[in-house]
N, CA, C and O atoms as a Tinker XYZ file with bonds, in Angstrom:
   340  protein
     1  N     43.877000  -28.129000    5.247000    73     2
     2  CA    43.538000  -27.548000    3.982000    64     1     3
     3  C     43.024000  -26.135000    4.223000    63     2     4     5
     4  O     42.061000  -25.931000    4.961000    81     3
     5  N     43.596000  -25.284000    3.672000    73     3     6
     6  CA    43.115000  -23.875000    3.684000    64     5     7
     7  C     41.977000  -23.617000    3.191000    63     6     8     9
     8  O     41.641000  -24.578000    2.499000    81     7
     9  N     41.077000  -22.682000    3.188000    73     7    10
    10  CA    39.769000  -22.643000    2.365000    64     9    11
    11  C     39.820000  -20.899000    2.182000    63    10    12    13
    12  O     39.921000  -20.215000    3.201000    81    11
    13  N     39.768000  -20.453000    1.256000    73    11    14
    14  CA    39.414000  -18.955000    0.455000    64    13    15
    15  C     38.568000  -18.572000    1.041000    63    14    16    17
    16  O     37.636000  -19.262000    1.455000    81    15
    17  N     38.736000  -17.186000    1.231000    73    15    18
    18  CA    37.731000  -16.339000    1.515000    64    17    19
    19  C     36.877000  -16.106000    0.707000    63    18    20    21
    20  O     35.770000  -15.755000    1.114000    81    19
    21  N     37.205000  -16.263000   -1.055000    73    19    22
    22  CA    36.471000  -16.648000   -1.664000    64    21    23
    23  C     35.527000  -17.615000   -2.068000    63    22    24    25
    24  O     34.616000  -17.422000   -2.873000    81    23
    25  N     35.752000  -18.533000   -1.546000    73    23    26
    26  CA    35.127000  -20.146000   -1.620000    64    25    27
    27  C     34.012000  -19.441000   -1.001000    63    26    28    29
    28  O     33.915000  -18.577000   -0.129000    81    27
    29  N     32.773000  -20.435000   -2.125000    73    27    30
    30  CA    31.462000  -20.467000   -1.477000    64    29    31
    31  C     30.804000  -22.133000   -1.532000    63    30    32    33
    32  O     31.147000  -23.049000   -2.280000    81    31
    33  N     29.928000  -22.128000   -0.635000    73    31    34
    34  CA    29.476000  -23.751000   -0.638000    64    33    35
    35  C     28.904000  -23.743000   -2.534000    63    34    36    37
    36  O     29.153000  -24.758000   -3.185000    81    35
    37  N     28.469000  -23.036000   -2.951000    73    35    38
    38  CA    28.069000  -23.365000   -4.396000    64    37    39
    39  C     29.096000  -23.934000   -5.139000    63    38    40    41
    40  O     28.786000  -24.661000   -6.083000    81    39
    41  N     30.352000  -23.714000   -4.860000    73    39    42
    42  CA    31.170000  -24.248000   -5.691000    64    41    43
    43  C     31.383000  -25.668000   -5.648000    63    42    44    45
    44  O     32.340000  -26.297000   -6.099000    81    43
    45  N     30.107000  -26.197000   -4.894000    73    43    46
    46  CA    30.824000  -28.077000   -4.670000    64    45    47
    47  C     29.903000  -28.971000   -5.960000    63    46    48    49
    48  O     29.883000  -30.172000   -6.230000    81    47
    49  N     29.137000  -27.702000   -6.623000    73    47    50
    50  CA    27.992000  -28.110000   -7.478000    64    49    51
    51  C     29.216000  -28.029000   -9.210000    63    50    52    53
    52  O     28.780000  -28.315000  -10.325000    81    51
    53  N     30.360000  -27.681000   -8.999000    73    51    54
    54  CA    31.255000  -27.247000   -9.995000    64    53    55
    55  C     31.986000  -28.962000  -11.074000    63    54    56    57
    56  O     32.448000  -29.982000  -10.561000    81    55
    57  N     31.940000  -28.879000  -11.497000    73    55    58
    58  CA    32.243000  -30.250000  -12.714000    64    57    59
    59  C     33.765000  -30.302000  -12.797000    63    58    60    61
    60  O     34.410000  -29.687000  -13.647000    81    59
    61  N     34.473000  -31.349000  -11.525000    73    59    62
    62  CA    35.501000  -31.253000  -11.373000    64    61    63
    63  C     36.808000  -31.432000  -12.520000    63    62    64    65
    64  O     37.056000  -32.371000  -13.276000    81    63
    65  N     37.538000  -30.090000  -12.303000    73    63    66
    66  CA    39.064000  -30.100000  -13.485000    64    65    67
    67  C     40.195000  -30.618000  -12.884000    63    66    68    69
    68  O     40.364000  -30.481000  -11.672000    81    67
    69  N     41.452000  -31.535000  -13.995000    73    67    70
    70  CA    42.637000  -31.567000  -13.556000    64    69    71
    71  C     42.894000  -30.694000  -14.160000    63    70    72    73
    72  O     42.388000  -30.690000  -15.282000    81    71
    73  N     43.792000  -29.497000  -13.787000    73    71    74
    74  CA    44.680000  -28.285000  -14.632000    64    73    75
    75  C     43.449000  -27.788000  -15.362000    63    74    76    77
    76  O     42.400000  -27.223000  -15.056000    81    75
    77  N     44.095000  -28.294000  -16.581000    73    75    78
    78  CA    43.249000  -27.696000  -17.928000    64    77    79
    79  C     42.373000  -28.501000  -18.576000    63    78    80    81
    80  O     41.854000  -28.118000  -19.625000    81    79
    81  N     42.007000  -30.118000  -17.857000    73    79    82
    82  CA    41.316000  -30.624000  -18.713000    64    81    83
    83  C     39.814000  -31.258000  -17.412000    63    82    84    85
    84  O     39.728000  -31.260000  -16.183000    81    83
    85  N     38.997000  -31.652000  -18.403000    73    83    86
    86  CA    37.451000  -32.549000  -17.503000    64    85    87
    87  C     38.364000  -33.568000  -16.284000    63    86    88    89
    88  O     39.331000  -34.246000  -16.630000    81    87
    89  N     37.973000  -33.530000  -15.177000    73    87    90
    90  CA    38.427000  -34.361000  -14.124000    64    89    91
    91  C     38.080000  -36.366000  -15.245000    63    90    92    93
    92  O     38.935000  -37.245000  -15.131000    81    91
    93  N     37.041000  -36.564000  -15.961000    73    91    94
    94  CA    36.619000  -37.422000  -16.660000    64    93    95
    95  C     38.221000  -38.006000  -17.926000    63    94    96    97
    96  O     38.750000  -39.117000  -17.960000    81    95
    97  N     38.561000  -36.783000  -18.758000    73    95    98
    98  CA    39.177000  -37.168000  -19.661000    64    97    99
    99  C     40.759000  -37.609000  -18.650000    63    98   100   101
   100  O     41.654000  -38.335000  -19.082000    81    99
   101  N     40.747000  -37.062000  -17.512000    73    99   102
   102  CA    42.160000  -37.199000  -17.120000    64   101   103
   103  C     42.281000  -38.894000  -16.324000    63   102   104   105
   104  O     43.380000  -39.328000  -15.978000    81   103
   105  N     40.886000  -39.759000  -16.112000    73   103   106
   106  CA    41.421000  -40.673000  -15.674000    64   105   107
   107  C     41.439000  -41.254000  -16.348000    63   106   108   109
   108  O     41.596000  -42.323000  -15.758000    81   107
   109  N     41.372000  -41.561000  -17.837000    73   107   110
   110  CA    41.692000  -42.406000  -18.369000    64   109   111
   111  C     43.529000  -42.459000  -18.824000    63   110   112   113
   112  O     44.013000  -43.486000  -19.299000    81   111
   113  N     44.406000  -41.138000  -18.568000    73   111   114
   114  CA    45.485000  -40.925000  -18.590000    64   113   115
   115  C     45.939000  -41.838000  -17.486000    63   114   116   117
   116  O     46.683000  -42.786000  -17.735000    81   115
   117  N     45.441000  -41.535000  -16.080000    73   115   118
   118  CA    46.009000  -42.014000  -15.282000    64   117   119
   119  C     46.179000  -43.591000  -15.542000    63   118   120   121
   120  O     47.293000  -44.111000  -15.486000    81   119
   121  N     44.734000  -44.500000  -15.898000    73   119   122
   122  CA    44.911000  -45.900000  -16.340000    64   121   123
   123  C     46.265000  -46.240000  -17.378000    63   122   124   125
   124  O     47.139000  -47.096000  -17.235000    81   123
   125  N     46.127000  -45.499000  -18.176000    73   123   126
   126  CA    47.724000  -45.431000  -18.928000    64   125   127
   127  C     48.782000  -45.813000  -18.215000    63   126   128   129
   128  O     49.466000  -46.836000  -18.256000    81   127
   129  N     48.842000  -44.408000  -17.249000    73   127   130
   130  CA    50.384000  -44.487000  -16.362000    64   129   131
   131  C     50.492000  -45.601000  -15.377000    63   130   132   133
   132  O     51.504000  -45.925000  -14.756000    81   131
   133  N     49.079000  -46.246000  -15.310000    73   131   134
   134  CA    49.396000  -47.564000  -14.198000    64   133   135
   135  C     49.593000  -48.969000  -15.296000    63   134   136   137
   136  O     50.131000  -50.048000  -15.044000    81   135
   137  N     49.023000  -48.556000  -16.420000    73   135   138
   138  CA    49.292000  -49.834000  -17.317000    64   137   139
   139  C     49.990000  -49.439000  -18.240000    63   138   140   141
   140  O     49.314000  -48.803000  -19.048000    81   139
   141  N     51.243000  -49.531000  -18.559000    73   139   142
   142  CA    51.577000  -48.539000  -19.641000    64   141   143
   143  C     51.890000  -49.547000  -20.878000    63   142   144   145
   144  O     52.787000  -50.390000  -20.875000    81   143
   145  N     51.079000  -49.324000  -21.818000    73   143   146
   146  CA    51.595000  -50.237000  -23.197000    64   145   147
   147  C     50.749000  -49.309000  -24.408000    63   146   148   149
   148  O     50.088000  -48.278000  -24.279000    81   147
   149  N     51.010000  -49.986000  -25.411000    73   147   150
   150  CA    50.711000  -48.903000  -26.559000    64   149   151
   151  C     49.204000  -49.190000  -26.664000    63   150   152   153
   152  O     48.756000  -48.175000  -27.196000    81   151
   153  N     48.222000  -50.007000  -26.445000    73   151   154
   154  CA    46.633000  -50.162000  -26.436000    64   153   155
   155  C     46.235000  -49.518000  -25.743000    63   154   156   157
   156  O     45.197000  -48.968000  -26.108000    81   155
   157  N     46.713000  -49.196000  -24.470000    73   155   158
   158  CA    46.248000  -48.487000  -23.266000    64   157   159
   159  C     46.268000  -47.214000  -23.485000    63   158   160   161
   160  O     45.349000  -46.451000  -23.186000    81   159
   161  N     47.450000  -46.856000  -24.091000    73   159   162
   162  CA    47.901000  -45.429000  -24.301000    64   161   163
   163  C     46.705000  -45.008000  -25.257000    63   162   164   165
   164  O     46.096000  -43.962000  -25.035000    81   163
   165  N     46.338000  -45.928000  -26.445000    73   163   166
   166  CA    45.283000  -45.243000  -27.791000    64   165   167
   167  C     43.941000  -45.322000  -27.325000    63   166   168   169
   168  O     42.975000  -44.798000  -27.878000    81   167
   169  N     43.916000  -46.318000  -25.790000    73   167   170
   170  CA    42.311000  -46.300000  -25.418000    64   169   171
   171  C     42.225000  -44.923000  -24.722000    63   170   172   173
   172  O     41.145000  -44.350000  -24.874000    81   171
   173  N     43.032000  -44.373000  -24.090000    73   171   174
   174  CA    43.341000  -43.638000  -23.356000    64   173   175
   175  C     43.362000  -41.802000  -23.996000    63   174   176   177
   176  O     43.025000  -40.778000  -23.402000    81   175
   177  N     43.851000  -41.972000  -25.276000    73   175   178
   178  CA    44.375000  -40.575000  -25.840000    64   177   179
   179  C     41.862000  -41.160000  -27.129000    63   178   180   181
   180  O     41.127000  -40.413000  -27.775000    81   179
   181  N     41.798000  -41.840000  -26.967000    73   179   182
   182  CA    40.335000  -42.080000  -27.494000    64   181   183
   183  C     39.445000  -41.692000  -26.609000    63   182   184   185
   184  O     38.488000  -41.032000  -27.013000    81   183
   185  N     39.550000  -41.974000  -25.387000    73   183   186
   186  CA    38.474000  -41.032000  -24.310000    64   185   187
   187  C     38.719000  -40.176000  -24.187000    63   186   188   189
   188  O     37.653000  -39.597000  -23.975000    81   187
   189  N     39.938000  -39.073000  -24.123000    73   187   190
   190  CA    40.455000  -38.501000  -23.650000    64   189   191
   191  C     39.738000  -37.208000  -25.290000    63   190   192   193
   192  O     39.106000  -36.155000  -25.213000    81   191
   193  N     40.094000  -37.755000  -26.170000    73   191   194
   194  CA    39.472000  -37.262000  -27.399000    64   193   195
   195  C     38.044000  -36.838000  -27.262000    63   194   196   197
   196  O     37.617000  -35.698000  -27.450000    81   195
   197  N     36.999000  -38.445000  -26.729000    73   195   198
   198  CA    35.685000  -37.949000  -26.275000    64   197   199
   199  C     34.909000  -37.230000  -25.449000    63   198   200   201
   200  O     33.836000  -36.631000  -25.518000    81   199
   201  N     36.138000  -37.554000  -24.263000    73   199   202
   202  CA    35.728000  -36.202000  -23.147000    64   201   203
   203  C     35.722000  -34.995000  -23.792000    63   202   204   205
   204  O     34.702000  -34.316000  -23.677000    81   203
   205  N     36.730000  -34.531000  -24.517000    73   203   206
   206  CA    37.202000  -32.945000  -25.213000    64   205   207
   207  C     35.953000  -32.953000  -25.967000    63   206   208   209
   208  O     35.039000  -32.366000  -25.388000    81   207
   209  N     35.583000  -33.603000  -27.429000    73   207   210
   210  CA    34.468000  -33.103000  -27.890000    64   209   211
   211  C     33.383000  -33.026000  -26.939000    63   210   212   213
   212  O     32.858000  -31.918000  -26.821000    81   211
   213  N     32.824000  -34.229000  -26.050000    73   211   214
   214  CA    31.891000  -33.704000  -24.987000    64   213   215
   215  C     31.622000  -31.982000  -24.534000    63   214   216   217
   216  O     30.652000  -31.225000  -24.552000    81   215
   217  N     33.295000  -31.862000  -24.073000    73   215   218
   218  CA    32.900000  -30.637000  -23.004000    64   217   219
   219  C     33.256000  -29.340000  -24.735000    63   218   220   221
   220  O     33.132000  -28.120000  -24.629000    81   219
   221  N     33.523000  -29.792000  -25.615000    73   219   222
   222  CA    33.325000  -28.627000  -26.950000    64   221   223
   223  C     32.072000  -27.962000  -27.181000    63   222   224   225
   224  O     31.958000  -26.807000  -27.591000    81   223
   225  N     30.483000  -29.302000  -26.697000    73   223   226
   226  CA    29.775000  -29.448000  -27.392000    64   225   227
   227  C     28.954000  -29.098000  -26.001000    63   226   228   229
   228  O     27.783000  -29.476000  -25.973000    81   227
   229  N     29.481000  -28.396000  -24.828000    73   227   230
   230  CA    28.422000  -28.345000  -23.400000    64   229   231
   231  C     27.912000  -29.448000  -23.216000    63   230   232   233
   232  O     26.738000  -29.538000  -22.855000    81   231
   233  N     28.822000  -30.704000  -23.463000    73   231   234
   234  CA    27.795000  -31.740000  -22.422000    64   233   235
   235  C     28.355000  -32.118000  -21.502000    63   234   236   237
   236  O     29.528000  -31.755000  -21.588000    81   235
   237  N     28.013000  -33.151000  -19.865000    73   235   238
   238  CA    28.521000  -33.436000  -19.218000    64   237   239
   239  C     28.573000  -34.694000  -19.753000    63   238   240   241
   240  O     28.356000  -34.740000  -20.964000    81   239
   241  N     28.955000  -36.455000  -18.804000    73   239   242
   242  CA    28.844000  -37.233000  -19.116000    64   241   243
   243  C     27.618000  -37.744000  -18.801000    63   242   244   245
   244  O     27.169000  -38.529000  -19.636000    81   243
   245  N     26.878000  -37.507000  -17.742000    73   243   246
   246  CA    25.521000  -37.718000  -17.234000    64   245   247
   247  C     24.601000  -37.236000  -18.441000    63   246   248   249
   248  O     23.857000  -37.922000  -19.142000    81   247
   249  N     24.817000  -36.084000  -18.485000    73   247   250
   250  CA    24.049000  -35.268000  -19.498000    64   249   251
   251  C     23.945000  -36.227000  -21.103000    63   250   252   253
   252  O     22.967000  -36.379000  -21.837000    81   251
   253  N     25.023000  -36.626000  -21.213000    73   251   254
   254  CA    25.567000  -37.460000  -22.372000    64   253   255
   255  C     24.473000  -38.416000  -22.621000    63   254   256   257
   256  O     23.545000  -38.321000  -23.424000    81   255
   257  N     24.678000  -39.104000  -22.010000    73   255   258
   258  CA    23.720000  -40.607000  -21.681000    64   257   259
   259  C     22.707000  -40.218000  -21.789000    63   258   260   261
   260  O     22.150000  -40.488000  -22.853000    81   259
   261  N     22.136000  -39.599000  -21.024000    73   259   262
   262  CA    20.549000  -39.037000  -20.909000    64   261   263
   263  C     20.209000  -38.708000  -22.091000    63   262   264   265
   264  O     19.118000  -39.104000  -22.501000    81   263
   265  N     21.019000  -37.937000  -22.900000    73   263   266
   266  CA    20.388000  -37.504000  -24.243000    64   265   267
   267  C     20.880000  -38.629000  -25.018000    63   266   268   269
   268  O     20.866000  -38.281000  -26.199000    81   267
   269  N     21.231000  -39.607000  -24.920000    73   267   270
   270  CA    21.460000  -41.345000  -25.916000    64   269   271
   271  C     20.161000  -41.632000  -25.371000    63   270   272   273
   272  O     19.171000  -41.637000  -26.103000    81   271
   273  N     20.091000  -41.867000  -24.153000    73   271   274
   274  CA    19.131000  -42.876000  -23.959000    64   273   275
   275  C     17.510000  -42.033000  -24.067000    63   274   276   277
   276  O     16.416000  -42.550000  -23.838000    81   275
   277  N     17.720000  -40.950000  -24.384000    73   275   278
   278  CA    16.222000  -40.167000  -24.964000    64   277   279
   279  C     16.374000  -40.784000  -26.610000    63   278   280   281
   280  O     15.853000  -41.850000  -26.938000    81   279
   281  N     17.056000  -40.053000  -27.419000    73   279   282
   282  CA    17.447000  -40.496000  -28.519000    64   281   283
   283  C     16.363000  -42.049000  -29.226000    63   282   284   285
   284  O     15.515000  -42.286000  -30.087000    81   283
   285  N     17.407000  -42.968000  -27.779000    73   283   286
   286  CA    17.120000  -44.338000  -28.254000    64   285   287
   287  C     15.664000  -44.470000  -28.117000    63   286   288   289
   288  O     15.042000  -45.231000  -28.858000    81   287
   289  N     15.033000  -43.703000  -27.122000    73   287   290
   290  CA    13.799000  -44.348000  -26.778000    64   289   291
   291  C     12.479000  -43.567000  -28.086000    63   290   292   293
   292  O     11.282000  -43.707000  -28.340000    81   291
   293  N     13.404000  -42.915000  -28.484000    73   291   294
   294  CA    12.239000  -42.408000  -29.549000    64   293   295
   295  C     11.145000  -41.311000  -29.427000    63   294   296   297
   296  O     10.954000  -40.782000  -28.333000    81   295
   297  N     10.717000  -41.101000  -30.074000    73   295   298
   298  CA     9.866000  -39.243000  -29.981000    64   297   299
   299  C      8.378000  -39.707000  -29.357000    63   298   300   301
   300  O      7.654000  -38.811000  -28.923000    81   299
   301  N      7.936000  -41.036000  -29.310000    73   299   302
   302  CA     6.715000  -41.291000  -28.541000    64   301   303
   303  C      6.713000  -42.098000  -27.045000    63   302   304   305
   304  O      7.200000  -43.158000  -26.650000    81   303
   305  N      6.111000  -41.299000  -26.590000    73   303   306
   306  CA     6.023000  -42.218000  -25.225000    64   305   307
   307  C      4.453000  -42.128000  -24.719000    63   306   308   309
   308  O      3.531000  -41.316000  -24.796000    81   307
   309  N      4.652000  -43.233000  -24.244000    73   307   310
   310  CA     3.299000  -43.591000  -24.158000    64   309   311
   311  C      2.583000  -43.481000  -22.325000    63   310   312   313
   312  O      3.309000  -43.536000  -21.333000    81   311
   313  N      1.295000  -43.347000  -22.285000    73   311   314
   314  CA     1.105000  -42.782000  -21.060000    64   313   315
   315  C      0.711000  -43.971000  -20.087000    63   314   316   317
   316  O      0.274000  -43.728000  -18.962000    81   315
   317  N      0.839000  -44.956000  -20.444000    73   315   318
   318  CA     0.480000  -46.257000  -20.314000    64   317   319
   319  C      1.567000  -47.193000  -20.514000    63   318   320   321
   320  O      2.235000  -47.242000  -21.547000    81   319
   321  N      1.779000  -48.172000  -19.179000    73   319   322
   322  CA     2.677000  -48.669000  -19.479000    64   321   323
   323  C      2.292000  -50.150000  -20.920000    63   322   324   325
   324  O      1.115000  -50.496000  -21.019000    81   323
   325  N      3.315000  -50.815000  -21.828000    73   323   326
   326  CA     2.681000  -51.687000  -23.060000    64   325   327
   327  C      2.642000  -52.653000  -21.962000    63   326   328   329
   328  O      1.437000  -52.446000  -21.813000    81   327
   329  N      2.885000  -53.495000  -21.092000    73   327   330
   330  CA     2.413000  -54.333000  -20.433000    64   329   331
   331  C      0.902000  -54.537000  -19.748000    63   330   332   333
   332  O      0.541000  -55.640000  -19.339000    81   331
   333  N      0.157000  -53.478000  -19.681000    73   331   334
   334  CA    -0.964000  -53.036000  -19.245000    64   333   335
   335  C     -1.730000  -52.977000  -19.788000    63   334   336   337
   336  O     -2.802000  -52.894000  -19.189000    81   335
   337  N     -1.746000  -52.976000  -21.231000    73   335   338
   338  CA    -2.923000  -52.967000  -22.226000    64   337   339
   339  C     -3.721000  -53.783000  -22.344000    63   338   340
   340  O     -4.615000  -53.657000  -23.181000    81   339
């Protein structure tokens, strides 16, 4: 494998692409091409949908979650665990 004179080690911190799309939205294509039927194809072109708004909206998928699971947990947190009281 050749490596650029441009290449720097920072780039391994980079949010991997196929071509033109999230390395994320493209495997659910690939599950398609190994299963190919028409459910697979609409689960497939449905993530593939969610990845795109994701990366519309600057989020990653990590990033994603994290802000659900803030969301879910609600605007108070407590400094104490409720088992401890």
């Amino acid at each position: 494998m050749a490596i650029l004179e441009t290449t720097h080690w920072r780039d391994a911190a980079r949010m991997p692409r196929f071509y033109f799309m999230d390395a994320f939205a493209a495997f659910p294509l690939l599950l398609f091409l190994l299963h190919i039927k028409l459910s697979t194809f609409l689960i497939a072109i449905g993530f593939t949908l969610f990845f795109t708004i994701l990366e519309r909206f600057k989020f990653t998928v990590p990033v994603f979650f994290r802000w659900i699971r803030a969301t879910l947990a609600g605007p108070l947190r407590t400094a104490k665990p409720w088992w401890r009281e």
